[in-house]
C-alpha positions as CSV (number, residue, x, y, z in Angstrom):
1,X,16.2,243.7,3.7
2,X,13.8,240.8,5.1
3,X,15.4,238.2,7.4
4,X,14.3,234.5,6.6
5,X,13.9,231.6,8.8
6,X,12.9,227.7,7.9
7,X,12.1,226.1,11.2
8,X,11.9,222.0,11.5
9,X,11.5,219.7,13.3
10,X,9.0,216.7,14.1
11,X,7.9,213.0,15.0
12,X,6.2,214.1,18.5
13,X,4.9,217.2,19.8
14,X,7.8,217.8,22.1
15,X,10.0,218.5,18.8
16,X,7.4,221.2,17.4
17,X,6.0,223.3,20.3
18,X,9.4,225.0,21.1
19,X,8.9,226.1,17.4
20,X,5.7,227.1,17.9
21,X,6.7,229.3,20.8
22,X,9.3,231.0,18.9
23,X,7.1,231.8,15.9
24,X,5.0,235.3,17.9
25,X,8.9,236.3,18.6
26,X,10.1,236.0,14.7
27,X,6.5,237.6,13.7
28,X,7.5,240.8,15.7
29,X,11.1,240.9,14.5
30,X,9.8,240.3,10.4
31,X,11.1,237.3,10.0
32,X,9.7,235.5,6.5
33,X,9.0,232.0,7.9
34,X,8.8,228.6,6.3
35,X,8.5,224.9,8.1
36,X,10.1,221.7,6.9
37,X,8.6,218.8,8.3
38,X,7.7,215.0,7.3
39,X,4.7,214.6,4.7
40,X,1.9,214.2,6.6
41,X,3.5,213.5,10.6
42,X,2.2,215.8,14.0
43,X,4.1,218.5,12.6
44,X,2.5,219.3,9.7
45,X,-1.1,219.3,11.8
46,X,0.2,221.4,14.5
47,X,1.2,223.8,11.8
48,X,-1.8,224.2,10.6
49,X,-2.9,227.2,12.7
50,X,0.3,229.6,11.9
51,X,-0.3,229.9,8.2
52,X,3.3,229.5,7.4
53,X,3.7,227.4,3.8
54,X,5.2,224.2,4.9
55,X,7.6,221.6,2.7
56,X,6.7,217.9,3.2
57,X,10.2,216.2,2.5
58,X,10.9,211.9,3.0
59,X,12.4,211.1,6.3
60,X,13.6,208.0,7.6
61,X,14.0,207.0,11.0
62,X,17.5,205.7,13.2
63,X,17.2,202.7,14.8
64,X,19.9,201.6,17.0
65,X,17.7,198.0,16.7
66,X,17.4,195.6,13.6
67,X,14.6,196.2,11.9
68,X,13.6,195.6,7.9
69,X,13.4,199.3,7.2
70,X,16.7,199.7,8.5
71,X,17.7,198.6,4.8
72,X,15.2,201.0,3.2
73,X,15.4,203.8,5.7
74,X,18.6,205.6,4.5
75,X,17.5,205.9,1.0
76,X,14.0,207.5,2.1
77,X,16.9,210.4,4.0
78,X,19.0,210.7,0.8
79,X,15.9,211.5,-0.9
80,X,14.8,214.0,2.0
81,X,18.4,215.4,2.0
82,X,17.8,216.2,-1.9
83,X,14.5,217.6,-1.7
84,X,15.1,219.7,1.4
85,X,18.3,220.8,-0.9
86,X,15.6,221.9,-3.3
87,X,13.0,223.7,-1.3
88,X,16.1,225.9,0.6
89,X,17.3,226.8,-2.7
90,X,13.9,228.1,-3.7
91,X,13.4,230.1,-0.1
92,X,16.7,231.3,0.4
93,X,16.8,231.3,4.1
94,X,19.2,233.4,6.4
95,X,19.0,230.8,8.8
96,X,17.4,226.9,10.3
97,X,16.4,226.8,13.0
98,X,16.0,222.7,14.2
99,X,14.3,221.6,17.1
100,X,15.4,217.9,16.5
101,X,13.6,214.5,15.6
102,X,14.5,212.1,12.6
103,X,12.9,214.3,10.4
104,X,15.3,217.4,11.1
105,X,18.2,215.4,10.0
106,X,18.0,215.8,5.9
107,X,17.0,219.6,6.4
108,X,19.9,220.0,9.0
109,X,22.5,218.3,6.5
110,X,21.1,219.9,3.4
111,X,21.2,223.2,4.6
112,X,25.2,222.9,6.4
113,X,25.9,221.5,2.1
114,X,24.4,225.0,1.5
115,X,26.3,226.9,3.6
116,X,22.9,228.2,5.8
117,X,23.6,228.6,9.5
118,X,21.6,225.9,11.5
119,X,21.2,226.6,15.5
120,X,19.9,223.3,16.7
121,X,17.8,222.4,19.8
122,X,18.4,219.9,22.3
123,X,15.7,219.7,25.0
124,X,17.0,216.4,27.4
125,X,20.4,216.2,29.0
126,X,21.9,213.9,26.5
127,X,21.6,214.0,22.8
128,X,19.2,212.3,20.9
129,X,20.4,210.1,17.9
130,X,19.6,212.9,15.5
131,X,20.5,215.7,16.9
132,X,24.1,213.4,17.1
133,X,23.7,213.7,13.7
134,X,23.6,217.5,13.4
135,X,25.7,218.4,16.1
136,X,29.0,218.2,13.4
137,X,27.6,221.1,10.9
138,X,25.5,223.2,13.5
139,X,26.9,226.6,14.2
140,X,25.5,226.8,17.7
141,X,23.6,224.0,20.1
142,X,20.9,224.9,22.5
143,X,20.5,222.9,25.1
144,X,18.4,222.8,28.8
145,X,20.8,221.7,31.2
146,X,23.9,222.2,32.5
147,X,25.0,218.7,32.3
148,X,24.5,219.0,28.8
149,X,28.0,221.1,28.0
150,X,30.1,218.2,28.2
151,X,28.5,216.1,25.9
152,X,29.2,219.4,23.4
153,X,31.9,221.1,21.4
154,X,32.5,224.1,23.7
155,X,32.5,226.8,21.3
156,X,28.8,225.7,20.4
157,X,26.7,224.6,23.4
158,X,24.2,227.8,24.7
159,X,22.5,227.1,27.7
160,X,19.5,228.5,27.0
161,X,16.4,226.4,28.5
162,X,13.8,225.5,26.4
163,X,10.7,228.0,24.8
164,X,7.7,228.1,26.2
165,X,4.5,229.5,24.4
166,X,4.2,232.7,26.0
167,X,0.3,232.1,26.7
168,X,0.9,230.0,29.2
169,X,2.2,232.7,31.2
170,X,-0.6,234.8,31.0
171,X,-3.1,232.7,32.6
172,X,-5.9,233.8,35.3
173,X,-6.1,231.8,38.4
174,X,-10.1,232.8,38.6
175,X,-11.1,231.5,35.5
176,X,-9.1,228.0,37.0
177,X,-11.0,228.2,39.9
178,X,-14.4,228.6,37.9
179,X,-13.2,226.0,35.4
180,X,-12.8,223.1,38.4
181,X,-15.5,224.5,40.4
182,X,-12.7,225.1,43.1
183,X,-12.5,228.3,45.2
184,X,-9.4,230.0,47.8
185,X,-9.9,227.9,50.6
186,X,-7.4,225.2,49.7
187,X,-4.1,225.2,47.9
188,X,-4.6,223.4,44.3
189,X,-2.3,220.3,42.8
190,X,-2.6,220.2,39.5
191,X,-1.4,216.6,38.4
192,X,-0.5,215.7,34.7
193,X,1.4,212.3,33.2
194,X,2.0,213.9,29.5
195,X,0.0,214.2,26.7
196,X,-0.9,211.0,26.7
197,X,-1.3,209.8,30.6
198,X,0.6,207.8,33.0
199,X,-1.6,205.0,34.2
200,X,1.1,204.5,37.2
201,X,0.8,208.2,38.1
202,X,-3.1,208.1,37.9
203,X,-3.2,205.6,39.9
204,X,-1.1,206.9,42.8
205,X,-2.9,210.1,43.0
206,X,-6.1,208.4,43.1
207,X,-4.8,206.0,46.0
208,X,-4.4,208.8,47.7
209,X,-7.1,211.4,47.3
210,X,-9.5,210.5,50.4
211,X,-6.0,211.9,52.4
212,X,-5.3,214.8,50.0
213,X,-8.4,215.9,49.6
214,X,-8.1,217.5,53.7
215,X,-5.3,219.7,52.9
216,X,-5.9,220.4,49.4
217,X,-8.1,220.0,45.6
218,X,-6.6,218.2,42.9
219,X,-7.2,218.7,39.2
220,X,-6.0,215.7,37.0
221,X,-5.3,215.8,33.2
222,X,-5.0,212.2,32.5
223,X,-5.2,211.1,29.3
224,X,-7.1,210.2,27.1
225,X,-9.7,207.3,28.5
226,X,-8.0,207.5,31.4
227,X,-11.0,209.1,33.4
228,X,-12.3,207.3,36.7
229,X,-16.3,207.8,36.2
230,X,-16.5,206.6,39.7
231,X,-15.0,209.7,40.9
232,X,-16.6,212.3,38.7
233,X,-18.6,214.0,41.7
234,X,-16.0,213.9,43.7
235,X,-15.8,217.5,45.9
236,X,-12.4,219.6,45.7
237,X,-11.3,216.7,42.5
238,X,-11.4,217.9,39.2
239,X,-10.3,215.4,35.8
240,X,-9.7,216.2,32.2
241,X,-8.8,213.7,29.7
242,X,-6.5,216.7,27.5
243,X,-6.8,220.5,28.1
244,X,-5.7,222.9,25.7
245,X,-6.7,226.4,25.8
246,X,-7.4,226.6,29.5
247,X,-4.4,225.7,30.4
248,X,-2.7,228.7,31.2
249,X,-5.5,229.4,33.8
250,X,-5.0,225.5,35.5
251,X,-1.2,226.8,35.9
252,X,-1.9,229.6,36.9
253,X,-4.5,227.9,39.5
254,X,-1.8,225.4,40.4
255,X,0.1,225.8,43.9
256,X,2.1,222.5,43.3
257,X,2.5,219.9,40.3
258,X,2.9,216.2,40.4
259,X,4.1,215.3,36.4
260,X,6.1,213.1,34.3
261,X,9.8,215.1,33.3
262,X,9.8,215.6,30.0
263,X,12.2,218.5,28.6
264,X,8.8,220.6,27.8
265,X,7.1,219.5,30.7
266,X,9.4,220.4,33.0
267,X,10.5,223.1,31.3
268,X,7.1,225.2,31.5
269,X,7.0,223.9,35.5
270,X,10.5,226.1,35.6
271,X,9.4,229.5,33.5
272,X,6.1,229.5,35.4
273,X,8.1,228.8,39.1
274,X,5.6,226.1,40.0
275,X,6.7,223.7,42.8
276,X,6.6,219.9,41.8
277,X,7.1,216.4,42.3
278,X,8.7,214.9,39.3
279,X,7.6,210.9,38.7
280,X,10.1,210.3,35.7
281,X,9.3,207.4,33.1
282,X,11.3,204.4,34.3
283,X,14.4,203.4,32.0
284,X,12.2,200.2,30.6
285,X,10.0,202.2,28.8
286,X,12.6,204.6,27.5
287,X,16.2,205.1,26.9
288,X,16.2,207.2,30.6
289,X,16.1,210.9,29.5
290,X,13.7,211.6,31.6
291,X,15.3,210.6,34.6
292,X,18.4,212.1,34.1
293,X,16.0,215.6,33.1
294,X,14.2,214.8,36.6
295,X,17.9,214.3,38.5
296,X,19.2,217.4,37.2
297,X,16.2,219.6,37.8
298,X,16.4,218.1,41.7
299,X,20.4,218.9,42.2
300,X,19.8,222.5,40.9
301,X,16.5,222.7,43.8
302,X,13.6,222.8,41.2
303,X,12.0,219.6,42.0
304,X,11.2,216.4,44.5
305,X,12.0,212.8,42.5
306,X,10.4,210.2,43.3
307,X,10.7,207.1,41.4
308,X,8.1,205.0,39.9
309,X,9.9,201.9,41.6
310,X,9.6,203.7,44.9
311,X,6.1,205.3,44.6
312,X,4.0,204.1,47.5
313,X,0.9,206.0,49.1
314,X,3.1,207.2,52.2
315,X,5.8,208.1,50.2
316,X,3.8,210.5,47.9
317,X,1.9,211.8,51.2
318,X,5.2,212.8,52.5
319,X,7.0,214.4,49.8
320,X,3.9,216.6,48.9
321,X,3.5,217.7,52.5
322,X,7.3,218.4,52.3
323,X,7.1,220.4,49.0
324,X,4.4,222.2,50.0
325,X,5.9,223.1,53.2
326,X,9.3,224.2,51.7
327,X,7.5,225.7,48.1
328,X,9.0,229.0,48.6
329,X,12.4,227.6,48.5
330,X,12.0,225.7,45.3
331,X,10.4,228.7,43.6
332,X,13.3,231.2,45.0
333,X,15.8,228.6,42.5
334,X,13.9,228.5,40.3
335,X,13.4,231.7,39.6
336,X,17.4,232.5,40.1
337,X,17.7,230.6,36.8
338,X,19.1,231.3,33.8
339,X,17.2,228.8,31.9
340,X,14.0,230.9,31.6
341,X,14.5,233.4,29.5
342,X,14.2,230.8,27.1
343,X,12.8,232.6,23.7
344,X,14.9,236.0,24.8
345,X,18.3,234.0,24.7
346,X,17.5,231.6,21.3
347,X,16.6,234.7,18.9
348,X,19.7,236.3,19.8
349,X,21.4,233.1,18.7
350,X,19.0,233.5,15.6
351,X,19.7,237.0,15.4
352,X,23.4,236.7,15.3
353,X,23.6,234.3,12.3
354,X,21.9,236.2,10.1
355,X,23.7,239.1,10.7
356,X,27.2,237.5,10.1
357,X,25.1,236.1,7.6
358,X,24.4,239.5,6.0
C-alpha cells in the first residue's frame, strides 16, 4: 500500500529547506509526495526542482501590530483553510508534515478537521506565532533545542535538531581550495551573514583582515552587492556575493565559521561539527530568536557569542584566536549531540503516524 506525505511550509527559505532535505529520505522509503504552499511565495520557486505537484492555497499573515490587512487577513486563511480542505481530500495523505510560516497554518488546521496526523517543525527556541497556532492539533512537535520542551505539551515535543540537505555533507575540501585559489598552508574561516548579508558582520571581518590574514585565509559570502571591489586581489581573501552548489566544498574547506544564528544556519554548523563564532541579529531588528538560538548553542559548548553591541576589532581578534585554539573541544560537543541525526529521528516521527495511521 503506498504511504503519502503533503509537506508545507513557506514565507522564507528557512521554512522550506528542512523540507527539501527530507524529500531524498521520503523518495527512498516510496513516499507519494505533494507540497502546499502560498500561490506564487519562495516556496513554490524552490519547489520547482523536485517535480512534486504543488497546491497554491490563500494565506494571510499574523501580525501582532495594527495594520489595514489585519481586517482582511483572516478571511484570505478561511479561504486557505477551505481550499487546503479540498486539495487533502483529493490526495488523501497519510500524514503533513509542516515546517511552519503563515502559510502552514490553513494546511495545519484543515488537515487536524480531517483527522490527518500533522508532525510540525519548530526550528528557534521559542515558537513562532504560527506554529502557536498549530501546536493545539499537532500530534508531535519537532523542535532544535532543549529549551524548547518547556514551552511544549510534554507528550508532544521531539528533540530532534533540524534537517540538513545531505549534500552538504559530502563536500570535498580540494575543490574549496581550488575554488578560493587557497591551498594547506593556513587554516580557512569561512564567514557568512545569511542569505542576504550582514553589513555589520562584513564590516568587522573586513576591519580586521590585514591581522587575520597572518594566521589564516578568509572566504566571505556576503550578500548580495555587498562585495568590496577594493579587496578583490586580495591574497589568502576570497568573496562571493551567494554560493549555491559549491557549498558543500567551502564547508568542507572551512576550519572555523564566523555567521549570523539562524535555526538553519546554525544548525548545518552543528551536523557538519564546524567550530564558530556566532554574531546573532540584535533584538531591534527581530523579535530575538536568534539570540536566544546563539545563547543556547554556547551553554551546550557549540559556539563563541559575541554580540553585535560588543563587536570591536580586538574583541573578534581574541575570540577567533580562542576558538581556534580550543576547536577540538567545540567539535568533541558537538559531535556528542543528539541533535544531528536530524532527518534519521523526523521520519521515524513520520513513519510512526502513518502506521497508526494504517
Amino acid at each position: 500500500m503506498s504511504k503519502k506525505i503533503v509537506l508545507t511550509g513557506g514565507g522564507t527559505a528557512g521554512h522550506v529547506t528542512p523540507n527539501m532535505a527530507l524529500i531524498p529520505k521520503l523518495r527512498e522509503l516510496q513516499y507519494e509526495i505533494a507540497y502546499m504552499g502560498s500561490y506564487d511565495g519562495i516556496e513554490k520557486k524552490l519547489m520547482e526542482d523536485f517535480n512534486i505537484p504543488y497546491f497554491g492555497i490563500a494565506t494571510g499573515k499574523f501580525r501582532r501590530y495594527f495594520d489595514p490587512k489585519n481586517f482582511s487577513d483572516p478571511f484570505r486563511v478561511l479561504k486557505g483553510v477551505s481550499e487546503a480542505r479540498k486539495y487533502l481530500k483529493e490526495i488523501k495523505p497519510d500524514v503533513v508534515f509542516s515546517k511552519g510560516g503563515f502559510v502552514s497554518v490553513p494546511v495545519v488546521r484543515a488537515a487536524a478537521s480531517l483527522g490527518i496526523p500533522c508532525i510540525i517543525h519548530e526550528s528557534d527556541m521559542t515558537p513562532g506565532l504560527a506554529n502557536k497556532l498549530c501546536i493545539p492539533v499537532a500530534k508531535k512537535v519537532c523542535c532544535n533545542f532543549p529549551e524548547t520542551f518547556r514551552m511544549l505539551p510534554e507528550s508532544k515535543a521531539v528533540l530532534t535538531g533540524s534537517p540538513i540537505r545531505k549534500e552538504l555533507t559530502m563536500g570535498n575540501k580540494e575543490a574549496g581550495y581550488r575554488l578560493c585559489g587557497f591551498d594547506a598552508s593556513k587554516p580557512v574561516i569561512m564567514v557568512v551573514g545569511g542569505s542576504l548579508g550582514s553589513a555589520a558582520v562584513n564590516q568587522a571581518v573586513r576591519d580586521v583582515l590585514p591581522e587575520l590574514l597572518k594566521d589564516f585565509q578568509v572566504v566571505h559570502l556576503c550578500g548580495k552587492e555587498k562585495m568590496d571591489n577594493l579587496l578583490l586581489t586580495t591574497p589568502g581573501y576570497k568573496q562571493f556575493e551567494y554560493i549555491r552548489s559549491e557549498m558543500k566544498d567551502i564547508f568542507a574547506m572551512a576550519d572555523l565559521v564566523i555567521s549570523r544564528a539562524g535555526a538553519n544556519a546554525i544548525s548545518e554548523l552543528l551536523a557538519l561539527r564546524k567550530p564558530n563564532i556566532l554574531i546573532p541579529l540584535p533584538a531591534t531588528s527581530s523579535r530575538g530568536d536568534q539570540i536566544l538560538n546563539a545563547e543556547s548553542f554556547e551553554s551546550q559548548g557549540f559556539s563563541i557569542v559575541i554580540d553585535e553591541d560588543d563587536l570591536t576589532n580586538k574583541l573578534l581578534l581574541e575570540k577567533i584566536q580562542e576558538l581556534y585554539f580550543n576547536r577540538f573541544s567545540y567539535i568533541e560537543a558537538m559531535t556528542k549531540s543528539n541533535q544531528r541525526d536530524a532527518i534519521g529521528t523526523i521520519i521515524g516521527l513520520i513513519e510512526d503516524a502513518v502506521n497508526q495511521k494504517q
